[in-house]
N, C-alpha and C positions, 0 to 999 in steps of 0.2 A: 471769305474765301479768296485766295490767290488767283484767281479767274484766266485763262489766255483772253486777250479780246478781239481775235479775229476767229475763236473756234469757241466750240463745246466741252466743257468736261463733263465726265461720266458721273454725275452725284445729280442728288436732286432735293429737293424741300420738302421735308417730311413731316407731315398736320401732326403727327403724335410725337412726336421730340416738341413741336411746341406746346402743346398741352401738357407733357410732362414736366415745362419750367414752371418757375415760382415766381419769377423776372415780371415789373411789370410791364415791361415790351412785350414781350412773349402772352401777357395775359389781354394785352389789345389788339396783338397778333388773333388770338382765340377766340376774342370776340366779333371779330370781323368775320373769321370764317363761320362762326355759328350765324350770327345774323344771316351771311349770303346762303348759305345753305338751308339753311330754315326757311327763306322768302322759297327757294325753289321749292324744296316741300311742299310749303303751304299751298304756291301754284300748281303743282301736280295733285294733291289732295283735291284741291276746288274746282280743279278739270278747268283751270286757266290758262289756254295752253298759252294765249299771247301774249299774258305774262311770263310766263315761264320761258317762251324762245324769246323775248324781250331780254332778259335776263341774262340769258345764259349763250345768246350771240353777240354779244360785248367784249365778253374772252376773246384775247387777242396772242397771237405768238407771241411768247415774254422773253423773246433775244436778247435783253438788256443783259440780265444775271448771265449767261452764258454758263448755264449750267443744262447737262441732259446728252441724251443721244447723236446730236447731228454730227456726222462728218461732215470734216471742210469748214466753211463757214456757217456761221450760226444764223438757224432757220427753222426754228422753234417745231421740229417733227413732231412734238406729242400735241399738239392743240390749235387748232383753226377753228375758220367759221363752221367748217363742213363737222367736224372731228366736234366740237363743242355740241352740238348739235344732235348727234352721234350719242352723245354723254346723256343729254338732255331725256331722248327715249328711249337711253337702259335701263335708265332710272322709273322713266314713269312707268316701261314694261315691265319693269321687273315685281317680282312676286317680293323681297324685302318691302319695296316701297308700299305694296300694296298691304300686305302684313304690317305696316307701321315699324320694323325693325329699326330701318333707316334715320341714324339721328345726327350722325357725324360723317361729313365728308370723306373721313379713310374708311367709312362702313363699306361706299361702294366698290372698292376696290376689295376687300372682304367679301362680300357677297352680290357681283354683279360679273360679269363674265365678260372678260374686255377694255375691263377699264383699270389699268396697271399703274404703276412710279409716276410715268412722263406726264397721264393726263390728269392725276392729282395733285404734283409739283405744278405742274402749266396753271392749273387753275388757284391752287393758295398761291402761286405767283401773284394774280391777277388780282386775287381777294383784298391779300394782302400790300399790295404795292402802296397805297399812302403812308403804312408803316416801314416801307423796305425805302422810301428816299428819306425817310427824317433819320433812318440808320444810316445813309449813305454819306446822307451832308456833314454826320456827325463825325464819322471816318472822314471823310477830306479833310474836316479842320484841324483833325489831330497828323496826318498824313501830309499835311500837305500837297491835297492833289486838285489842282485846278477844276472850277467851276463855270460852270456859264446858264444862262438863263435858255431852259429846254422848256418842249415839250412835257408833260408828263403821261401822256396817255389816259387810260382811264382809271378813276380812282372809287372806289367802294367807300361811299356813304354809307357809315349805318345809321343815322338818324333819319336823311331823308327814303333812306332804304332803295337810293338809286346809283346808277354809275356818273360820276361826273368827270370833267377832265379841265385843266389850267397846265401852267406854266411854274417850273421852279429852277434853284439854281442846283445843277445835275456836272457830274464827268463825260465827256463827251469827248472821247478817243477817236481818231478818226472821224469825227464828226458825227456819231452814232451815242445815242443815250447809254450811260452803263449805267445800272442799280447795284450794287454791292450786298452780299447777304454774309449774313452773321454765321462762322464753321458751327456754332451749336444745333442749328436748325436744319443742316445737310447732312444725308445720309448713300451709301452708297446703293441702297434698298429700301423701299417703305417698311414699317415697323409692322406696320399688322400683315400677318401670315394665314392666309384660308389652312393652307396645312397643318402650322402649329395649332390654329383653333380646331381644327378637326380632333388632331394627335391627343390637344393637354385637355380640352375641354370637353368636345362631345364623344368622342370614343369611349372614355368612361364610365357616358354615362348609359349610352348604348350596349357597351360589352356587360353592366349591370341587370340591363332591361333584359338581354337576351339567360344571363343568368338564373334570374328570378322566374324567369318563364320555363327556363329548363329545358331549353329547345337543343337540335342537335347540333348546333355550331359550338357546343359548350364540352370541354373537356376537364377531366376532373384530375388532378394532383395527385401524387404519393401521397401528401399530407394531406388531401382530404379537400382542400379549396379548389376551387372551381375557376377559370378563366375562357377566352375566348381566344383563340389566335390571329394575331391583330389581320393577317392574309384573309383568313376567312369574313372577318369584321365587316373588309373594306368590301369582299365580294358582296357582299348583301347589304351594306349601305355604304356607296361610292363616296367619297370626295369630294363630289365635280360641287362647284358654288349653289348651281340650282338644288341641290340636296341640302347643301350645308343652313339654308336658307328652310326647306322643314325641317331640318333635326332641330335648326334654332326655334322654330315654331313651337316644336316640343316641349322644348326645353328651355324657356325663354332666361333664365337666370344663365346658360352657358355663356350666352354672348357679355352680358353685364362682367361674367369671373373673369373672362379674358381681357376684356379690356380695362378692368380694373388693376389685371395684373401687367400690364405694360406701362413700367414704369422703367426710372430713368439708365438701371440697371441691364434693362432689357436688351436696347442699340444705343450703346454709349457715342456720343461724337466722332468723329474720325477723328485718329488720334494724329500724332506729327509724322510716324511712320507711315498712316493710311492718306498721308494728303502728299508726299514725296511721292509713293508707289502713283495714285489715281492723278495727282493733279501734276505732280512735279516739281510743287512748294520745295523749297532745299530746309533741312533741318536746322532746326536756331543753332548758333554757335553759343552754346552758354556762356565760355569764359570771354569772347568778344562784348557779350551783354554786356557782362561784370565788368570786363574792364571798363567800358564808354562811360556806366555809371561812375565807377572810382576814379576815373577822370577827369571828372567836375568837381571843383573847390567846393570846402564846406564854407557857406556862408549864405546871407540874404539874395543879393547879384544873382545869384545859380540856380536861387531855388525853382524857378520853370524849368530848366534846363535838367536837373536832378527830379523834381518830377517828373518830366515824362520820360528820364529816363529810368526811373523804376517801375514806368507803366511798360515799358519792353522788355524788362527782363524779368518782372513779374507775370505779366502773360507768359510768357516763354514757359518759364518754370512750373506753373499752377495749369498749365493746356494740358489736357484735355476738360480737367476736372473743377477750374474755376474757368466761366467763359463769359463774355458779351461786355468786356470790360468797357465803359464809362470816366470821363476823365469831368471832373469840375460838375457833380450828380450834385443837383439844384434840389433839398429838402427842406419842412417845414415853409413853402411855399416864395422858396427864394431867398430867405433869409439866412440860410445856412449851405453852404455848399461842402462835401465831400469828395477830396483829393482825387482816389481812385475808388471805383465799386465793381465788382465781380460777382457773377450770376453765380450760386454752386449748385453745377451740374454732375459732378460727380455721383455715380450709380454704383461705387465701389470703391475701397480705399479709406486714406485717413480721412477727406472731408465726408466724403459718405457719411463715414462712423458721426463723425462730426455735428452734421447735420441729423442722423436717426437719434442724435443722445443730447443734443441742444437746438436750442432754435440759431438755423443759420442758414438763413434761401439767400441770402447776398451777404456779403464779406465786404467790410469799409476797411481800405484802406488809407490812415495820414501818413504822410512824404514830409521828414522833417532834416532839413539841411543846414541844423545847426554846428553853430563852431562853440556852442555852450551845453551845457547838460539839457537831456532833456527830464521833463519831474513832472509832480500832480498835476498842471493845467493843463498837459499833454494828453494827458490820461484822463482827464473830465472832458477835453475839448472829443476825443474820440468817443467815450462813454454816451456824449450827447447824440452820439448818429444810433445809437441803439432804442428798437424797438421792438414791438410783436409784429410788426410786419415784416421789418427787413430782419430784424434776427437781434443777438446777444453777443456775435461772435465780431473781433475786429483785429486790424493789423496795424500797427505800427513800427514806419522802416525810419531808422535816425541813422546818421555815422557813427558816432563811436560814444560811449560814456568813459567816467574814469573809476567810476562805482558802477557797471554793469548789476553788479549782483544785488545792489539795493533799488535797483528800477526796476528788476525782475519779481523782487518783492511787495514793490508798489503795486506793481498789475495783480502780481497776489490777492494784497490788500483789496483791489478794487474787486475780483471775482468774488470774496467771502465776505464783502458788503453786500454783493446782490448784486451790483452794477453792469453787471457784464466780464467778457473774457476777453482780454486782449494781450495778445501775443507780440512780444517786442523784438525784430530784427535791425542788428549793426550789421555794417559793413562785413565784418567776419562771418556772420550768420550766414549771408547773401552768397559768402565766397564758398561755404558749407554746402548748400543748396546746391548751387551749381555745381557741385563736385558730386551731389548724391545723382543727381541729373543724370550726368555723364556715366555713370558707375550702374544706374538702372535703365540706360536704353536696350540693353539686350537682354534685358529678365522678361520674363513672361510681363503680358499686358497687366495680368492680376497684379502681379510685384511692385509695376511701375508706379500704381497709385498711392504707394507707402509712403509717406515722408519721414525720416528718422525724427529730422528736428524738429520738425513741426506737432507731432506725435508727445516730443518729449518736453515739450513747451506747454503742451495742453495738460499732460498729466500734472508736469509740475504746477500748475494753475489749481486741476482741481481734487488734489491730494493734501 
């Protein structure tokens, strides 16, 4: 996120965009927040309170990301000692908790009355902060942006299952710690909606119940079917959280279908349009990309320089829907390292499709700034980053061939041996790209996730 650092923007860090990655930052992200929340749990279940305000008076205003509510200068509105506190006996008041409902931190915000975006983001702020400075340090190295030996505040232990706190080397702008957060894990709204689970989930299953029983709220069809007028519905069973908390009682699979179906589809990332309007970010210049990259010499000498500079114009172009890009991804336990790697988060569109019809939760990309062909070693060196974990799917960016169309076949060759799929971009490919870019920023959101060539690369691979 483009952050201001002397104010607030209006977004926030949303626990269910992180649960919906495959990344695995995002899965130690997950884990953090379940450990902390599960220890509060268990405190409240045990009737320990001083564990549990032990716990959960640690939470500190997280002004560092400079993300949320405040006007003016950043002064972390949604969470304090008082406000944390606050959180502490909704929870333990609350009839979810006491029901067992409660298993995931964005539950309470679902079904607890008062506890909104700020004091959920505030807190996976806080959960997660040992995981938001090793993303942070990793952004400066590729960025460029000065470091120094800070504070860190406090950090979530999950093995000794306590808060602890040190020193690391942090951005300190004005002399104030900045943490930096990855665009795939903010949102302009938490994902989980009391309404929409009311609406998609338990309304139906209520206007059924009322059905079967054949009460008078029930009105009958021309054709003979029966329904309930959602007006009436809601007069005789409200909305309000404390209800939605017994319907779920009822009906304890409703809550499971909803959150099962909050996937990545759901609240896609804010896209480059949604981060100009809320943040101010200015739009990439695609052909500026393109040029900077075609402006470096093919040769050995360049090749850092032509790396990362396909790591900006390849972010650019794959945002919203490949994200949390990774430069020099250490696999095989060090012994192998990958150029560039991309989280696919795409919830619609060609990686979508991509990812529902192959395995592909990260996209490896090799960066090759040869002045010679590239051929098979290229194609096996990439092959080797494929897995069942990270996927089958990979990209390879070169300048130019003199035989394109027999390297195109190679990759063939490699998908109908089983080895995986891998899509080969030249320089002209890139200049393509960039041009479908510019040609879909004012299509519908749906439109924009298309990639022609990317599309037509795949088919041709597995036809």
């Amino acid at each position: 996120m483009d952050v201001h650092i002397d104010t607030d923007v209006p977004t926030f860090i949303d626990p269910t965009a992180i649960r919906t990655q495959e990344s695995e930052w995002s899965q130690t992200c997950q884990a953090l927040i379940q450990s902390f929340f599960a220890e509060i749990l268990d405190a409240v279940a045990s009737r320990d309170d001083d564990r549990a305000a032990r716990l959960i008076s640690r939470l500190t205003e997280p002004n560092e990301t400079h993300l949320g509510w405040s006007r003016g200068r950043s002064r972390g509105r949604g969470l304090g000692n008082a406000k944390s506190l606050e959180f502490l006996d909704a929870v333990r008041n609350s009839a979810a908790a006491r029901s067992g409902l409660l298993s995931d931190l964005e539950d309470t915000a679902l079904l607890i009355d008062g506890i909104g975006p700020d004091i959920i983001s505030d807190i996976t702020t806080n959960v997660i902060r040992g995981a938001l400075i090793g993303y942070t340090q990793h952004a400066c190295e590729f960025y460029g942006i000065d470091m120094e030996h800070a504070y860190t505040g406090l950090v979530w232990n999950p093995d000794a299952l306590e808060w602890q706190e040190g020193y690391e080397r942090l951005p300190c702008p004005n002399g104030e710690t900045l943490l930096l957060v990855p665009r795939s894990i903010v949102r302009g709204r938490l994902t989980v909606d009391s309404d929409k689970y009311y609406n998609r989930n338990l309304a139906p299953l209520l206007e059924a119940q009322e059905i079967d029983a054949k009460t008078p709220l029930v009105t009958i069809l021309k054709d003979g079917g029966a329904r309930v007028p959602r007006d009436k519905l809601r007069e005789k069973y409200p909305a309000t959280k404390l209800a939605i908390v017994r319907y779920t009682e009822q009906f304890p699979d409703a809550l499971r279908s909803y959150k099962k179906s909050l996937t990545k589809s759901e609240a896609p990332p804010l896209s480059h349009d949604d981060l100009r309007r809320r943040v101010g970010t200015p739009l990439p210049d695609y052909r500026a990309l393109l040029d900077n990259l075609l402006a470096v010499p093919p040769g050995n000498p360049s090749a850092t320089v032509y790396h990362r500079k396909c790591a900006d114009l390849l972010s650019a172009l794959f945002y919203p829907y490949l994200g949390n890009m990774v430069l020099e991804k250490e696999i095989h336990e060090g012994r192998k390292r990958i150029d560039i790697t991309f989280d696919n988060l795409a919830g619609q569109g060609t990686f979508y499709w991509l990812a529902s019809n192959y395995r592909a939760a990260v996209i490896p990309v090799e960066c090759k700034n040869y002045t010679r062909e590239v051929e098979n070693p290229e194609l096996d060196q990439i092959g080797g980053r494929f897995s069942d974990s990270r996927g089958w799917f990979g990209i390879i960016v070169f300048r130019a061939a003199q035989n394109k169309d027999l390297f195109l076949r190679r990759c063939k060759d490699t998908a109908k041996d089983g080895r995986g799929y891998i899509i080969a971009l030249d320089d002209e490919d890139l200049r393509q790209l960039a041009e479908e870019r510019l040609e879909a920023k004012d299509r519908h959101p749906r439109d924009q996730s298309f990639y022609k060539l990317i599309r037509e690369r795949i088919d041709f691979l597995i036809t």
